[in-house]
C-alpha positions in Angstrom: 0.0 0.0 0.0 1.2 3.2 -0.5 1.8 6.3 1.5 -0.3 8.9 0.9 2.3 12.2 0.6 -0.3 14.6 -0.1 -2.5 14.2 2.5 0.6 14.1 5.1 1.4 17.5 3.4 -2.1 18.8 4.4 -2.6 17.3 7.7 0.7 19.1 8.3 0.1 22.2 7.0 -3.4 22.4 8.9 -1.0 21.5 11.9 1.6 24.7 11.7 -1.2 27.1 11.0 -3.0 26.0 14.2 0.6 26.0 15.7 0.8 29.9 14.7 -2.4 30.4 17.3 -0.7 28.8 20.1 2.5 30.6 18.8 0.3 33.9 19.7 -1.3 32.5 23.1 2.0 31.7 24.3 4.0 34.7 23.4 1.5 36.8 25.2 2.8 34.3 28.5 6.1 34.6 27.9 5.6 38.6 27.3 4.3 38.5 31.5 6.8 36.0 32.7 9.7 38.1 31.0 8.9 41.3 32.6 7.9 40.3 35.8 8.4 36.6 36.1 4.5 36.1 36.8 3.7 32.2 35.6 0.3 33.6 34.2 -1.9 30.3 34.3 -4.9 32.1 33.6 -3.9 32.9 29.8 -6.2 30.3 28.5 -9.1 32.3 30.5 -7.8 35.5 29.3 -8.2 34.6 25.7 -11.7 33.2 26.9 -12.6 36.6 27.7 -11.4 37.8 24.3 -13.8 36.2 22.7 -16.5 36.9 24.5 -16.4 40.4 25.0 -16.1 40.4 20.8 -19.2 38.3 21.2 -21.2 41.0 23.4 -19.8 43.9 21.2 -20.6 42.4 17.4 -23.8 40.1 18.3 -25.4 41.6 21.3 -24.3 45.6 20.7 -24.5 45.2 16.7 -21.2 47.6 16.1 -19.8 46.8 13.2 -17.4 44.0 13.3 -14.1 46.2 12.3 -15.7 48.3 15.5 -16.2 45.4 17.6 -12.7 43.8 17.4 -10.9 46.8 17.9 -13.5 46.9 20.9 -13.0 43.8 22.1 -9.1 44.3 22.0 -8.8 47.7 23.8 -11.5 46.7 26.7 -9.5 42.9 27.2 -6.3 45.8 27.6 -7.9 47.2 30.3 -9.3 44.1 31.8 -5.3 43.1 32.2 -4.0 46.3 33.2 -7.3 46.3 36.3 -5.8 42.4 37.3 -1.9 43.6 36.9 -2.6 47.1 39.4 -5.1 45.4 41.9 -4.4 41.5 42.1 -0.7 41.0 41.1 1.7 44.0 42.0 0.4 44.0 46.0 2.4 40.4 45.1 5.4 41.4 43.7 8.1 40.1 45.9 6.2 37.6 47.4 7.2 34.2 47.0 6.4 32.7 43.3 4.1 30.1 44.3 2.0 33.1 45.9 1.6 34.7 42.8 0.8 31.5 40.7 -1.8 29.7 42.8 -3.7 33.5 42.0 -3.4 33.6 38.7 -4.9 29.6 39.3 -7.7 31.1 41.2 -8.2 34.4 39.0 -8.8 31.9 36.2 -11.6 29.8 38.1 -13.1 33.7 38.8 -12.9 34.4 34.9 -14.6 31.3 33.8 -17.2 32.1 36.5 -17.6 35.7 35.3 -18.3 34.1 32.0 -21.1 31.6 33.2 -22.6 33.9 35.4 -23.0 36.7 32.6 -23.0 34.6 29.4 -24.3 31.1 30.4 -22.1 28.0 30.0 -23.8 27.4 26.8 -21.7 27.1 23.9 -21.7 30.1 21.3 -20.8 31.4 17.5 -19.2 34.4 16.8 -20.0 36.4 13.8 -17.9 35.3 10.7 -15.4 38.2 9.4 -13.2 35.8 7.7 -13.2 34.6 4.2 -14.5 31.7 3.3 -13.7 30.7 -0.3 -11.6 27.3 0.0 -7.6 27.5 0.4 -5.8 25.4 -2.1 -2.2 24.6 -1.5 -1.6 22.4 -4.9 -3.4 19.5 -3.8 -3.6 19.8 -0.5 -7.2 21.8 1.2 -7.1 23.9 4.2 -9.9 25.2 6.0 -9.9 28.8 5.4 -10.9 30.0 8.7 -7.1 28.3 9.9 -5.6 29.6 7.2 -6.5 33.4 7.6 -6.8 32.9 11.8 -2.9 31.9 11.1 -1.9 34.5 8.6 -3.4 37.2 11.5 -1.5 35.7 14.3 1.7 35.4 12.0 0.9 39.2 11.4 0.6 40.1 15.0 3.6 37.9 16.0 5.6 39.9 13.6 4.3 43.6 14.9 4.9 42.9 18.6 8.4 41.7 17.6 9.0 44.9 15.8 7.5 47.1 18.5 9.9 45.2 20.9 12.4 46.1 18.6 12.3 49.5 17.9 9.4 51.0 20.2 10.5 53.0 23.3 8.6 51.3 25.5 9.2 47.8 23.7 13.1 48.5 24.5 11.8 49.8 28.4 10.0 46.0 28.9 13.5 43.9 26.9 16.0 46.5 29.5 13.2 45.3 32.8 13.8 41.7 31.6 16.8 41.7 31.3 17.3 43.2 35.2 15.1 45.1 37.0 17.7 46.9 39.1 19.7 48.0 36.4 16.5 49.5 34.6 15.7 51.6 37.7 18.5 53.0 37.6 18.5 54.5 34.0 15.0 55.8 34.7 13.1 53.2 33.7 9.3 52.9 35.5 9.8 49.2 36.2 5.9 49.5 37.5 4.6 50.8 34.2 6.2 48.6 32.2 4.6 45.8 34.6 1.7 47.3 33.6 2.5 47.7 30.2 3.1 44.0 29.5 -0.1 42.8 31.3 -1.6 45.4 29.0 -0.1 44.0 25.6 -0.6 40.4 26.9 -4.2 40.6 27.7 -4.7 42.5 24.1 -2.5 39.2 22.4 -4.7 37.1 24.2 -7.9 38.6 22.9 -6.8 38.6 19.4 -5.8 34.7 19.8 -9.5 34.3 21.4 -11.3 36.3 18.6 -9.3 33.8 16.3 -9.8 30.5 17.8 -13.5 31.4 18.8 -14.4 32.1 15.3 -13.0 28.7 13.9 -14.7 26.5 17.2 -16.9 29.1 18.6 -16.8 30.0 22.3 -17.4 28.8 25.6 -16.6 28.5 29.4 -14.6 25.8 28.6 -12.0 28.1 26.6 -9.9 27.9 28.8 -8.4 24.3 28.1 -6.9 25.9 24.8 -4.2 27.4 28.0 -2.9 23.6 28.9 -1.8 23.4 25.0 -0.3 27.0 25.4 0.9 26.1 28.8 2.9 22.8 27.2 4.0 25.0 24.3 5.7 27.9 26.7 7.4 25.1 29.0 8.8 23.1 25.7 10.3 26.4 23.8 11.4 28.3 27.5 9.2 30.0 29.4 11.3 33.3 29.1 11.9 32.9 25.0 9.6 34.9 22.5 12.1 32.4 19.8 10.9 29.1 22.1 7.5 30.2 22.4 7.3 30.7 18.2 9.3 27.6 17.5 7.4 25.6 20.6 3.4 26.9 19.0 4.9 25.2 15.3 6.0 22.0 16.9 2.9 21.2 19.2 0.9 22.2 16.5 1.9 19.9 14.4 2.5 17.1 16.7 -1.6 17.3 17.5 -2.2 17.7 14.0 -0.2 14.4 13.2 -1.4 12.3 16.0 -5.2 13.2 15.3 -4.8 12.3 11.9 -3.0 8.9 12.5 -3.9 7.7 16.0 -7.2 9.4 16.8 -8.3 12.7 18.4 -8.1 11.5 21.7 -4.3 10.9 21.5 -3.4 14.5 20.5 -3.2 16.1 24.1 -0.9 12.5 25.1 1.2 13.2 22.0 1.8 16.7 23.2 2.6 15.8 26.2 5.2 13.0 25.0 7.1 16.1 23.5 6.9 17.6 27.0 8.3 15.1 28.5 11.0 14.5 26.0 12.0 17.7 25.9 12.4 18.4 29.2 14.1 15.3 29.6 17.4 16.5 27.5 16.7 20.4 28.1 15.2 20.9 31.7 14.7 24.4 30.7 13.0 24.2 27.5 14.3 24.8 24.0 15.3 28.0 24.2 15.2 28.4 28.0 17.7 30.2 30.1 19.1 28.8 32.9 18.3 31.0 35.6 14.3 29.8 35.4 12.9 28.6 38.6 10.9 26.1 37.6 7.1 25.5 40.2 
């Protein structure tokens, strides 16, 4: 019998563009962790919230959908910069396990939030992607994961430009690179705390928007933050190059082992990798050394 190469090819190129979604999710982790060295586990919940606050804003408000997004966005902004000024700088300096069983329970208060406002019920968001078929040669992909990826791959390359050249992209690189040595060049260190809980709740959003318009929504969201969660740990939980590298890999090690084992084998299969990986690199891929791992 022979193999079938083209529909390897397409299971696999279904697998790196859902791998550019986690690639999002996960650099807006890493984007926390580096500045402040929070272990965010309430990311998956965050990009919940995404999702449905462009769910109240395009379905229930009517605003256009342009209107609603941007919307959706900006208010998820302010959402993180509320839980970074009242929940986690009173915790700064406290000891890391501290800080990360209350990100644990500031997700379980997010998925409540969400039931108690929205129902548990399951829910579609308004299409605003294309739908004409994506053909690769011979191999099909659905065309709300091939647009949902070209966005994040989009996104992905603005925040690494803004960290690049933006002032206050070079202000959060100098914090995480040592706090002590940014104070004393005049650096806020507690704005740019803020600032990254800012731009990581707005990344979260836009991965939520994404992944709710391909599956729709729900108070169940928040699983998509376990893959996200694996995909930070395998590529380093400080490296914006592990967590783009990581999101490819897992991706397409769930797309693989769905197609050839079964669905229910894809979260096992990721976390084979996990287990791999952090058997020959303890700190992940791209991982420095001076991680304190929980």
């Amino acid at each position: 019998m022979n193999f079938d190469w083209a529909y390897l090819f397409e299971i696999s190129l279904t697998g790196i563009a859902g791998g550019g979604l986690y690639a999002l999710a996960a650099l807006a982790f890493v984007m926390v962790y580096k500045a402040t060295r929070v272990v965010n586990i309430a990311i998956g919940e965050l990009l919940m919230m995404g999702g449905y606050l462009f769910f109240t804003f395009s379905a229930m408000w009517a605003l256009p959908l342009w209107l609603a997004i941007a919307a959706a966005v900006l208010a998820s902004g302010l959402l993180g910069a509320l839980i970074e000024r009242s929940i986690i700088r009173p915790l700064l300096g406290e000891p890391p396990i501290s800080v990360f069983m209350v990100t644990v329970g500031l997700g379980s208060v997010l998925v409540g939030l969400v039931e108690l406002i929205w129902s548990a019920d399951q829910r579609r968001l308004p299409d605003f992607m294309p739908s004409q078929p994506i053909m690769m040669g011979e191999a099909f992909l659905a065309p709300k994961v091939f647009w949902g990826a070209l966005v994040a791959a989009l996104f992905i390359a603005a925040v690494l430009l803004l960290f690049r050249y933006w002032r206050g992209g070079v202000a959060l690189r100098a914090t995480a690179s040592d706090q002590g040595a940014a104070y004393s060049v005049g650096i806020n260190v507690p704005r740019v705390f803020s600032l990254a809980w800012v731009a990581s709740a707005m990344l979260a959003a836009i991965s939520g928007i994404i992944v709710g318009s391909i599956g729709g929504i729900s108070s169940s969201m928040g699983v998509f933050g376990l893959s996200v969660l694996v995909v930070v740990i395998v590529g380093g939980l400080d490296s914006v190059l592990g967590a783009l590298v990581a999101g490819l890999l897992i991706g397409l090690v769930e797309a693989l082992a769905g197609a050839y084992l079964g669905g229910e084998y894809k979260l096992l299969a990721t976390f084979v990798v996990l287990v791999g990986v952090l058997m020959l690199r303890p700190y992940g891929l791209f991982g420095t050394h001076e991680i304190e791992r929980l």
